[in-house]
C-alpha positions in Angstrom: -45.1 -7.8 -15.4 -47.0 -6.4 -18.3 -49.6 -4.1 -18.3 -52.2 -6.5 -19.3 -51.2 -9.1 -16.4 -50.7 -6.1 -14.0 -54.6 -5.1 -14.7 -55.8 -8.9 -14.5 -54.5 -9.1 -11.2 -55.5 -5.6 -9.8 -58.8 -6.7 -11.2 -59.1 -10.0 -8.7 -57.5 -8.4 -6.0 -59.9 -5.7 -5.7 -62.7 -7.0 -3.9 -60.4 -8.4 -0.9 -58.3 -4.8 -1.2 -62.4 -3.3 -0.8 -62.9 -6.0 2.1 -60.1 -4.5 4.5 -60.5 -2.3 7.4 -59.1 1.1 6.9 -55.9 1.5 9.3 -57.2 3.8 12.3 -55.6 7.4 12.8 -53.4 6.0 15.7 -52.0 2.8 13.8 -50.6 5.9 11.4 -49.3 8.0 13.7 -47.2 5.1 15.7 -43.6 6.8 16.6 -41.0 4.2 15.4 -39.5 2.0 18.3 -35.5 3.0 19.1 -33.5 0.4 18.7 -30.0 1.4 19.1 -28.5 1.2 22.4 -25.1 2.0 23.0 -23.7 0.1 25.5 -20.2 0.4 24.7 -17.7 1.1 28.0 -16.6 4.7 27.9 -13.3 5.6 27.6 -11.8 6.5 30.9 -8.4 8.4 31.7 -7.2 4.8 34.3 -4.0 2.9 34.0 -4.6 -0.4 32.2 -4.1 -3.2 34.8 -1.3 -5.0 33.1 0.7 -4.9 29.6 -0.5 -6.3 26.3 1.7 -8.7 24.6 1.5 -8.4 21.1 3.5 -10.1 18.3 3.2 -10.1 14.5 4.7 -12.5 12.1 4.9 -10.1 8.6 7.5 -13.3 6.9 4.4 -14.2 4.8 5.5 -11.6 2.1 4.7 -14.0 -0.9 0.8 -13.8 0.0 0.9 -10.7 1.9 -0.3 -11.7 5.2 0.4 -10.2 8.6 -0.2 -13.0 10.8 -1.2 -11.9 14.8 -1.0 -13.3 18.3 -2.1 -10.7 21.0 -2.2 -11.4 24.6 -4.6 -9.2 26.7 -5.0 -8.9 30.4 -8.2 -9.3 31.7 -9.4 -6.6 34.5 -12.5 -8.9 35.2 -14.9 -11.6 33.9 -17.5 -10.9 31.6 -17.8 -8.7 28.8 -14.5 -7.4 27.4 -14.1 -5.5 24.2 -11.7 -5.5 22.2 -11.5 -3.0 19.1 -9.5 -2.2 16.0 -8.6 1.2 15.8 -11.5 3.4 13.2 -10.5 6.8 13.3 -6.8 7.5 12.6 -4.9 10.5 13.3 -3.2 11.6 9.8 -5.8 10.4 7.8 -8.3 12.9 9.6 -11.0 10.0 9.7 -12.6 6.7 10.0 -10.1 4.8 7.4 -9.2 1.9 9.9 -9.0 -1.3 7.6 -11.4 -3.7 9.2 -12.7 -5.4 6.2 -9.0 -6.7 6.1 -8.8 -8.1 9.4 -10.1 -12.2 8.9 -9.6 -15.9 11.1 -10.4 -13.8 14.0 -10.5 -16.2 17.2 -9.8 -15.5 20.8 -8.6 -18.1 23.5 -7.9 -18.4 27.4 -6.6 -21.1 29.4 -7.1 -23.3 26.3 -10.6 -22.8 25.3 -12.0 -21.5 22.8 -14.0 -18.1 23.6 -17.3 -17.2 21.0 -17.4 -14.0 20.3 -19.8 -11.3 18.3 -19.0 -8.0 16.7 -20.7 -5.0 17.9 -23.9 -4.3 15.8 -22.6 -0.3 15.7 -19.0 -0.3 16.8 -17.8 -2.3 13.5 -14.1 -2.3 14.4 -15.0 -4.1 18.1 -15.5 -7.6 19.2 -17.1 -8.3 22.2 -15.6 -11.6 24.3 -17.6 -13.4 27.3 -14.3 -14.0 29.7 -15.0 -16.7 32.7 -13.9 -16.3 35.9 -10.5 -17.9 36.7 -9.3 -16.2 33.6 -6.2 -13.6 33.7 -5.9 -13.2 30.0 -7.4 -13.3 26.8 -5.3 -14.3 24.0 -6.5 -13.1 20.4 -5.5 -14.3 16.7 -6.2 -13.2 13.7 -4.4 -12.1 9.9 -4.6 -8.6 8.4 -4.8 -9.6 4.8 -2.9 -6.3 3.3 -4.1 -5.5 -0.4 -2.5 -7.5 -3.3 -3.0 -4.8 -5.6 -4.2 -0.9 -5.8 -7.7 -1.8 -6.8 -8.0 -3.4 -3.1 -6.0 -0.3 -0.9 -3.1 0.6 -0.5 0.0 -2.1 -1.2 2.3 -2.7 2.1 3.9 -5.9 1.4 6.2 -6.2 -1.7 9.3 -9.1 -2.4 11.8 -6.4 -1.4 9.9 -4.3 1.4 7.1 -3.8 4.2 5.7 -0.9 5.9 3.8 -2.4 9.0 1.3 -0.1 10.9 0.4 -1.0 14.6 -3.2 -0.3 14.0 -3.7 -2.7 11.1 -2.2 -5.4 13.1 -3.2 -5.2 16.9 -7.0 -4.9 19.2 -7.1 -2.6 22.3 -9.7 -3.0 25.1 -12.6 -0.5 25.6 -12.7 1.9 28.6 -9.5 3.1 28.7 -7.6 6.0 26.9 -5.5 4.7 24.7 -2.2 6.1 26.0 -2.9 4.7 29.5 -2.4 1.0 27.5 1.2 -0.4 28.2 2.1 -2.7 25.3 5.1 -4.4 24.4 5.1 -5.2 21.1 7.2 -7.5 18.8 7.6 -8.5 15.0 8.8 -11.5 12.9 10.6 -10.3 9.7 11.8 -12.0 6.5 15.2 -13.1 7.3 18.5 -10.8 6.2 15.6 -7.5 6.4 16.2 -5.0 8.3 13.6 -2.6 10.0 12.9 1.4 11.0 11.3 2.8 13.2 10.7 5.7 16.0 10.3 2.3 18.6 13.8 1.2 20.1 14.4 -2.9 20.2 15.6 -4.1 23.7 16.0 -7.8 22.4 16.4 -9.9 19.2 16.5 -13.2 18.3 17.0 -14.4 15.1 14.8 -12.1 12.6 13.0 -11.7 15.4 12.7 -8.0 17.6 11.3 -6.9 20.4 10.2 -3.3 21.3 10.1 -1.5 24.4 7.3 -1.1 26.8 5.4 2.0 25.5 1.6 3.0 25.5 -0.9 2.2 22.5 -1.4 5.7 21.2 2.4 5.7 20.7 3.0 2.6 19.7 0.3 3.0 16.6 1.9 6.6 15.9 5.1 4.5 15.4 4.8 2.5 12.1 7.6 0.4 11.1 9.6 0.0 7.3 11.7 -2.8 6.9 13.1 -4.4 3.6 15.9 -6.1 1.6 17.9 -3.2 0.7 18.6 -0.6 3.5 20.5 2.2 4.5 20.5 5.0 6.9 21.8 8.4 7.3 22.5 10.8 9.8 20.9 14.2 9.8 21.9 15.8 12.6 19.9 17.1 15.9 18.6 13.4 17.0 17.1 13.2 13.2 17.7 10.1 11.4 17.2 9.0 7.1 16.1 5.1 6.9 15.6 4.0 3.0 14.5 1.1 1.6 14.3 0.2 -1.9 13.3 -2.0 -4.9 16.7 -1.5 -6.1 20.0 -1.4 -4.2 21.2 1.2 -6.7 18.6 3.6 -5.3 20.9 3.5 -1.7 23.4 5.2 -3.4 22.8 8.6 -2.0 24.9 11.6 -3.5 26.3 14.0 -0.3 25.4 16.5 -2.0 21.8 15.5 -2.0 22.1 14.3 1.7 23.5 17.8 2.7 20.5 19.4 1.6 18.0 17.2 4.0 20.5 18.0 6.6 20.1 21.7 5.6 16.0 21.5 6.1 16.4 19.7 9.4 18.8 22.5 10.3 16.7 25.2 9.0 13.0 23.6 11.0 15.1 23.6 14.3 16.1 27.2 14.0 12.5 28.2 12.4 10.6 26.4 15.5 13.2 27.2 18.5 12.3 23.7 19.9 12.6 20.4 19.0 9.4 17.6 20.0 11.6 14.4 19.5 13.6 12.4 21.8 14.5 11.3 18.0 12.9 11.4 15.0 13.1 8.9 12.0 12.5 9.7 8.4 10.9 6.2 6.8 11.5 6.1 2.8 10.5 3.8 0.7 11.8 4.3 -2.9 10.0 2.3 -4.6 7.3 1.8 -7.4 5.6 -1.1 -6.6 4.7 -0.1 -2.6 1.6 1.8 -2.3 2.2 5.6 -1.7 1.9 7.7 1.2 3.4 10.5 3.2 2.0 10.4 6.4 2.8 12.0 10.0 3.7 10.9 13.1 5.6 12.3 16.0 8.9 10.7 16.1 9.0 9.7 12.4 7.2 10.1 9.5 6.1 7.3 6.5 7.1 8.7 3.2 7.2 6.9 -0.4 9.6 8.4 -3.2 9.7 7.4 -6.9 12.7 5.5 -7.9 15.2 8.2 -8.7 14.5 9.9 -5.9 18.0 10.5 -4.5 20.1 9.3 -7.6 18.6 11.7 -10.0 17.6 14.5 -7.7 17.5 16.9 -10.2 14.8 15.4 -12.2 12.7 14.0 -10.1 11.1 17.5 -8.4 7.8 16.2 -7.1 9.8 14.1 -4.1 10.9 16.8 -2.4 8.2 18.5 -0.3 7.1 15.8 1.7 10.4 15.4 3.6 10.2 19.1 5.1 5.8 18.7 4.8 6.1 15.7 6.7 8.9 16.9 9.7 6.9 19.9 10.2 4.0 18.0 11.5 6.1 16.6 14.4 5.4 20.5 15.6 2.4 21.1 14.1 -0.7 18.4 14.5 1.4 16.1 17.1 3.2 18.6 19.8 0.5 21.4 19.0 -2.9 19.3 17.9 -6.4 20.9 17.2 -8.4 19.9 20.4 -11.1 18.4 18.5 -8.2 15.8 17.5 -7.1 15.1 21.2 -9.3 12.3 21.2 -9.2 10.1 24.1 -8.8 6.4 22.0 -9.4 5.6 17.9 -13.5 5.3 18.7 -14.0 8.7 18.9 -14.6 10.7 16.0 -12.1 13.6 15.2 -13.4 17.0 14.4 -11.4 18.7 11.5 -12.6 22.3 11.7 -8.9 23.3 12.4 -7.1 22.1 9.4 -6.2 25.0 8.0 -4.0 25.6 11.0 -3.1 21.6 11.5 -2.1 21.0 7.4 -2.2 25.0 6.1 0.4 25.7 8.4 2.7 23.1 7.9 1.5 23.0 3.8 3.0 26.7 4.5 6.0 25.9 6.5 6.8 22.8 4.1 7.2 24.7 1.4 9.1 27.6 3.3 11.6 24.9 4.6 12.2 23.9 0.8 13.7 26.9 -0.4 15.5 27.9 3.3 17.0 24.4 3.2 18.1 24.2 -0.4 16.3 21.8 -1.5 15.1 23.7 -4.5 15.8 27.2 -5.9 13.9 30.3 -4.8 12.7 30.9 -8.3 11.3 27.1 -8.1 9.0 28.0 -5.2 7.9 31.3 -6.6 6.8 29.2 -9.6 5.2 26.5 -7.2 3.2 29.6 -5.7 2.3 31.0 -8.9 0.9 27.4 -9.8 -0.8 26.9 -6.6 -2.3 30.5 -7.0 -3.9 30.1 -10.1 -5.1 26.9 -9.5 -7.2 28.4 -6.2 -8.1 31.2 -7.8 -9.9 29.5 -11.0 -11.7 26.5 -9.0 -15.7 27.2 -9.0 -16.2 25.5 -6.0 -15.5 28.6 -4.5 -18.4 30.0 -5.6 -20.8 28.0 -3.2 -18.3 26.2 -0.7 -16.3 28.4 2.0 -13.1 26.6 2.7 -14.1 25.9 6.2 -16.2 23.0 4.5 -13.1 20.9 2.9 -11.6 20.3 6.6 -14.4 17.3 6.6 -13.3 16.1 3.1 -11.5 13.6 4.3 -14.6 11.8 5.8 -17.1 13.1 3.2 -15.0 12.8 -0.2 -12.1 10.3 1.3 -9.6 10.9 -1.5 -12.3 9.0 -3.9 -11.9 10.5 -7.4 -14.1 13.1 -8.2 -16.5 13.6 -11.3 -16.0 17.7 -11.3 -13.2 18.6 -8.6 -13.1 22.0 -9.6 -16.8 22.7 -8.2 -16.9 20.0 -5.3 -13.4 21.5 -3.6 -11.4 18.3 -2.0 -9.1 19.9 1.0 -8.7 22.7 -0.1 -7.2 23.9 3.5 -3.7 22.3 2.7 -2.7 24.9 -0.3 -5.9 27.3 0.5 -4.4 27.7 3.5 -1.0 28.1 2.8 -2.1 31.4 0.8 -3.8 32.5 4.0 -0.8 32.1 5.8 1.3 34.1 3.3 -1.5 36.9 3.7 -0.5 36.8 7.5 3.0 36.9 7.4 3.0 39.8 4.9 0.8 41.3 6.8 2.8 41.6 10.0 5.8 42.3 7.9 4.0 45.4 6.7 3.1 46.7 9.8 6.4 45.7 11.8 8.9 47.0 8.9 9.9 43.4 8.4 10.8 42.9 12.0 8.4 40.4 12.8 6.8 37.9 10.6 5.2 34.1 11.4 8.1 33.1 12.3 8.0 34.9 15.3 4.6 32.7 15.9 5.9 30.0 14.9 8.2 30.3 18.0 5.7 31.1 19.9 3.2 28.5 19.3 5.5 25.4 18.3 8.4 26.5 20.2 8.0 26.1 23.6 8.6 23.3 26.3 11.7 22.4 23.7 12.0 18.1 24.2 8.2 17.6 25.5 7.0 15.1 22.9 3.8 15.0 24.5 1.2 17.1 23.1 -0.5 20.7 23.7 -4.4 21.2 22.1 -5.3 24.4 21.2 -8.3 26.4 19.5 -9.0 28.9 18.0 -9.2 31.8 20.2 -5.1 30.6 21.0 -4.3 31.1 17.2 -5.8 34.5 17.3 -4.2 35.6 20.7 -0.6 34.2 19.4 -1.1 36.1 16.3 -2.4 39.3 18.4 0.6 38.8 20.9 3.2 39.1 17.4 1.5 41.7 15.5 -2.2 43.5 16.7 -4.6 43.1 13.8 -8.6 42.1 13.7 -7.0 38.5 13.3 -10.8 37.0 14.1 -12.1 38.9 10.9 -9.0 37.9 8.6 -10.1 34.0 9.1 -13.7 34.6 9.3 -13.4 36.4 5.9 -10.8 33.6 4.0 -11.8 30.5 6.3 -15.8 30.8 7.4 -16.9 33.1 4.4 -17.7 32.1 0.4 -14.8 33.5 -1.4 -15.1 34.0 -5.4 -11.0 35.1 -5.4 -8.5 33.2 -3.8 -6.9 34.8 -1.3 -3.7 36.1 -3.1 -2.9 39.3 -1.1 0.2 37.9 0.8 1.7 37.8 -3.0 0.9 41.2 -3.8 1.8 42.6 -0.6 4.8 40.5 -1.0 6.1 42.4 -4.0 5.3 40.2 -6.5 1.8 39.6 -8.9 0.1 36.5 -10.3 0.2 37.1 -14.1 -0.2 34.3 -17.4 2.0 33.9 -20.0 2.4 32.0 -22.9 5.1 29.5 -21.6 5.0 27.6 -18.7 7.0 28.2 -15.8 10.0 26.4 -14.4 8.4 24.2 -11.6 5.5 23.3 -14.3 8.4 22.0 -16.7 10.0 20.4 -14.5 7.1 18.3 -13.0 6.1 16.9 -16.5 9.5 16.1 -16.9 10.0 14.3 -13.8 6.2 13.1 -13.7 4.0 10.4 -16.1 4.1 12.8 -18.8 1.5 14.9 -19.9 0.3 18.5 -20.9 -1.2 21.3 -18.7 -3.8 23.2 -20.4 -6.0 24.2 -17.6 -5.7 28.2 -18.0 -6.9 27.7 -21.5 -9.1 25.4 -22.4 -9.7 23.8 -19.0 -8.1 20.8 -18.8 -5.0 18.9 -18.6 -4.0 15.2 -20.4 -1.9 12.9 -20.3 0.4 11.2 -23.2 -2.2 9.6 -24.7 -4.7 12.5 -25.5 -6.9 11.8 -21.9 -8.6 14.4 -20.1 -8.1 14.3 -16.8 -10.3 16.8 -14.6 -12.0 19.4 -16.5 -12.4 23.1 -14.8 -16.0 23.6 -14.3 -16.9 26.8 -16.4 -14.2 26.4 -18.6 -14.5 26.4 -22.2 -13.8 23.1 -22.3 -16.9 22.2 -19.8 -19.1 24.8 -21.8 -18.6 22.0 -24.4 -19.6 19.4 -22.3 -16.4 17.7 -22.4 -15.6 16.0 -19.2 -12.8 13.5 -18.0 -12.0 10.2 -19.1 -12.7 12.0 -22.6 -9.6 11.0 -25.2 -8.6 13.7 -27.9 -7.5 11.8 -30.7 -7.5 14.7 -33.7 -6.7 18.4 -32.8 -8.3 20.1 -36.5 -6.9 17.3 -39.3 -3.8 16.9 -37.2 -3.1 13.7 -34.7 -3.2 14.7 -31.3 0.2 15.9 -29.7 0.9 18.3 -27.3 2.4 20.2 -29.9 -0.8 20.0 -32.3 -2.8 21.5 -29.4 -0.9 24.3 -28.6 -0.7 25.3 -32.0 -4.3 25.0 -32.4 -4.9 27.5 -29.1 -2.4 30.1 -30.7 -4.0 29.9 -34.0 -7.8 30.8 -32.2 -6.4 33.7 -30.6 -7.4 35.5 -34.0 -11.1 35.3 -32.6 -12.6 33.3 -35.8 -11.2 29.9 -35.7 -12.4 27.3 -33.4 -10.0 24.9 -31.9 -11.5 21.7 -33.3 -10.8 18.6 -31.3 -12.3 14.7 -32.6 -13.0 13.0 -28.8 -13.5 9.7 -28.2 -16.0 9.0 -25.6 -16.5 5.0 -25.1 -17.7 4.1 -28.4 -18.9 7.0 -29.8 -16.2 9.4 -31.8 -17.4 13.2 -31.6 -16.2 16.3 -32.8 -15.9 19.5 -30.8 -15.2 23.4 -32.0 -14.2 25.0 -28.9 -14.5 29.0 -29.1 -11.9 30.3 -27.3 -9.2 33.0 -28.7 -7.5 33.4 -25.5 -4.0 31.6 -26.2 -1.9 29.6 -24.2 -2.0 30.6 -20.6 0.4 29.5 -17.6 1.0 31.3 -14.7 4.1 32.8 -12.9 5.0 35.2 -10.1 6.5 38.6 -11.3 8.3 41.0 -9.4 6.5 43.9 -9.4 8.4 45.8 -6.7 12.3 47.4 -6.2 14.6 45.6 -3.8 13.6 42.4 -1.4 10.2 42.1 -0.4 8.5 40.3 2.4 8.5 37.3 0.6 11.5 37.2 -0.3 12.9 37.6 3.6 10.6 34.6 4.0 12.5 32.4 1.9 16.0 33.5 3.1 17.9 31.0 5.4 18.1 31.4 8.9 
């Protein structure tokens, strides 16, 4: 409306506006009505009366449909309510896929029961059941993304990864592992499938799983594909692949010795094991979405093709197998308590992640170099990168590290303008220098008698075959710790974990023997993940940034000189001075500023606009690396030796 038309009808308005009552003092001071009522049964630690019967027919594979027939006991008539599970452990929040979850209809005795969805409780449907009715029968589809823009990809022309809680309802007021299901699925013909379940019948390409309870059965997703293989690894531990190729299957022994090596090397670390069995689930494949995700008796894990078949190149694949068997110890057997949740309504507090993912980011890596999996100098070099990368992030500057355990519901994994400033989980590798700190610590003060592996034995290691699970807090990590070595263990965490921090915590690498330093060359591990990776240069301890082939920043360091120029990412260097860009071209413009009067000169291209930036900076090419600074083994170095 225009200002003219805007003052023509204020003008014949007026006298009416004039003509109203003015609202009295109580009409303005009204409280606001609640409305919200929650209704919803509690949870209760009872048997279920009777066994769920679920079945899913995942053969749709060219349109990616899990198709879902569920048979549900009914306790009583009236209300039941039935939910999809919304907060998942792994994912350390509410990432259940309801918006995927469509023909939803539910069915007893052959009619048709209405239904309605829960105005707060999303994930749950709410049934009328008659009397005379001793089960409710539910169908629906989970309609699993088609491409990354819509989630993560779980159905491709040569594999599936099916997970229970995408695919199946569980009734309200119960916990979740007092829930008897026996669950079933329809695959492709000629596939094969893994899993931690054990079939008691087939028929056809159909299998049927064992009785088990609903907490277990969703903490026990199933692979299953084309092209399959599995290995044995010893101690109850079993290697199921799948891949795009059937090439990929072609596992060296020599590779397959190693895994057997870091399964080896976790039993001895731990003292225990938490498994009736465990399986390994590996996709190799580039067209499934990724993941590496825990569970107790197996773990989902995707590898890029090459994984196995060229071992040496392909670096980055490595970590998640010992990351991810770790967990079975740590965050399933031993759990935070605030993630002993009684079903998947209740929300999980994260405040212990630093123990729950530090830990095993910790003990991941350790396993690495005890099981041979990569060189020792490899994981130095890792350390030196994850270090530097702590230790230069701003976010640090405002945000203690206790914050980032709630990342996963606040941030979710969503990209992130300025990363270096917001912090995203920062208690996976945050924490792992925390728990470096601690084992050189009691290495110190025990003459290297005692380290965390002596906790590790004796807060994983005990009841040795009880794949139940044991919560702790707190106050039992610092009594564990007190009980191996005495040390003000409260103020340690409060100081790295509740505190703002400017410096990373990198005392566990100095008291280790070794010191974070930059050269002008980049390490081993930093040359071998561009190699192995999408390609790219790193020039974050310079200029603040790093880019990929094409010239593209990605995140930008907040403070950096890069920043200071108000580049950010998404910003494509097409000119370094009157040169093309190349990787080459830019480092050769960073050592020629190091005289202190020549900017490094870079033409951007921002959208549609070309700009062009001179950067002061004269502090060469930086990349750091761990340098022995000691005489003889130090505590790090014990750390990393095999058992």
């Amino acid at each position: 409306m225009s200002a003219k038309n805007r003052a023509s009808a204020l003008a014949f308005a007026l006298p009416f506006l004039i003509a109203l009552p003015a609202a009295s003092p109580a009409q303005n001071r009204l409280a606001p009505v609640p409305v919200y009522s929650d209704s919803f049964p509690v949870a209760r630690d009872l048997p279920y009366p009777g066994t769920i019967q679920l079945e899913v027919d995942a053969t749709d594979i060219a349109r990616s449909i899990f198709k879902v027939r569920e048979v549900v006991p009914v306790v009583q008539p009236g209300r039941m309510t039935l939910q999809i599970p919304k907060w998942l452990p792994g994912h350390h929040g509410p990432d259940g896929e309801i918006d995927k979850i469509a023909g939803v209809t539910f069915t007893a005795n052959g009619k048709t029961l209405p239904w309605t969805r829960d105005p707060y409780e999303l994930n749950a449907f709410h049934v009328d059941v008659p009397a005379g009715v001793a089960a409710v029968e539910a169908r629906f589809s989970f309609l699993s993304a088609i491409n990354p823009r819509q989630g993560r990809v779980v159905v491709t022309p040569e594999m599936l990864n099916l997970q229970w809680e995408a695919v199946s309802m569980y009734p309200a007021g119960y916990y979740t592992r007092r829930i008897p299901v026996v669950a079933s699925v329809i695959l492709p013909a000629g596939w094969q499938a893994a899993t931690a379940l054990r079939q008691t019948a087939t028929a056809g390409n159909r299998i049927t799983y064992g009785v088990i309870d609903y907490e277990n059965l969703v903490d026990s997703p199933i692979i299953a594909g084309r092209y399959f293989r599995k290995d044995d690894l010893g101690h109850d531990v079993t290697l199921n692949s799948i891949a795009d190729d059937p090439k990929e299957l072609k596992i060296p022994a020599a590779v397959l010795a190693k895994h057997r090596k870091m399964v080896d090397q976790a039993i001895k670390t731990f003292g225990a094991r938490h498994f009736d069995h465990f399986d390994f689930l590996n996709a190799i494949s580039d067209k499934i979405g990724g993941i590496g995700l825990e569970h107790h008796r197996s773990t989902e894990i995707s590898t890029d093709p090459g994984a196995f078949i060229d071992y040496d190149n392909k670096v980055g694949d490595r970590n998640v197998f010992p990351h991810e068997f770790v967990h079975s110890w740590d965050g399933k057997f031993r759990r935070p308590a605030g993630q002993n949740v009684p079903d998947f309504r209740t929300p999980l507090n994260n405040e212990l992640l630093f123990v729950y993912e530090g830990q095993t980011q910790f003990w991941g890596w350790v396993l690495e170099a005890r099981g041979g999996m990569s060189p020792k100098q490899h994981m130095l070099d890792v350390l030196a990168n994850y270090a530097a990368a702590q230790d230069q992030a701003r976010g640090r500057d405002w945000r203690p590290l206790l914050d980032t355990t709630n990342d996963p519901i606040i941030q979710n994994r969503r990209p992130e303008p300025w990363g270096s400033y917001q912090r995203n989980e920062n208690y996976y590798v945050e924490g792992l220098l925390i728990w470096l700190e601690a084992d050189a610590i009691i290495r110190r003060g025990t003459s290297n008698k005692r380290g965390l592996d002596e906790f590790a034995r004796a807060f994983f290691g005990i009841r040795d075959g009880d794949w139940g699970n044991l919560p702790y807090d707190r106050a039992e990590v610092i009594a564990t710790l007190n009980a191996v070595y005495p040390h003000d263990w409260a103020g340690f965490l409060r100081d790295r974990v509740d505190a703002v921090a400017p410096r990373a915590p990198l005392a566990g690498i100095t008291l280790s023997g070794y010191e974070l330093r930059y050269t002008d060359e980049p390490n081993g591990a930093t040359k071998a993940f561009a190699k192995g990776g999408p390609g790219g240069a790193d020039f974050a301890y310079s200029l603040g940034f790093g880019v990929d082939k094409e010239g593209r920043l990605g995140s930008v360091q907040w403070g950096s000189p890069a920043f200071d120029a108000s580049l950010r990412s998404g910003d494509q260097i097409i000119a370094v001075g009157e040169r093309a860009y190349s990787e080459e071209a830019m480092k050769d413009a960073i050592v020629a500023a190091k005289d202190g009067r020549t900017a490094v000169r870079l033409t951007v291209k921002r959208g549609d606009a070309v700009k062009v930036y001179a950067i002061p900076y004269s502090g060469g090419l930086r990349y750091p690396r761990l340098v022995k600074v000691g005489k003889g083994e130090g505590s790090l170095d014990l750390l990393l030796r095999p058992r």
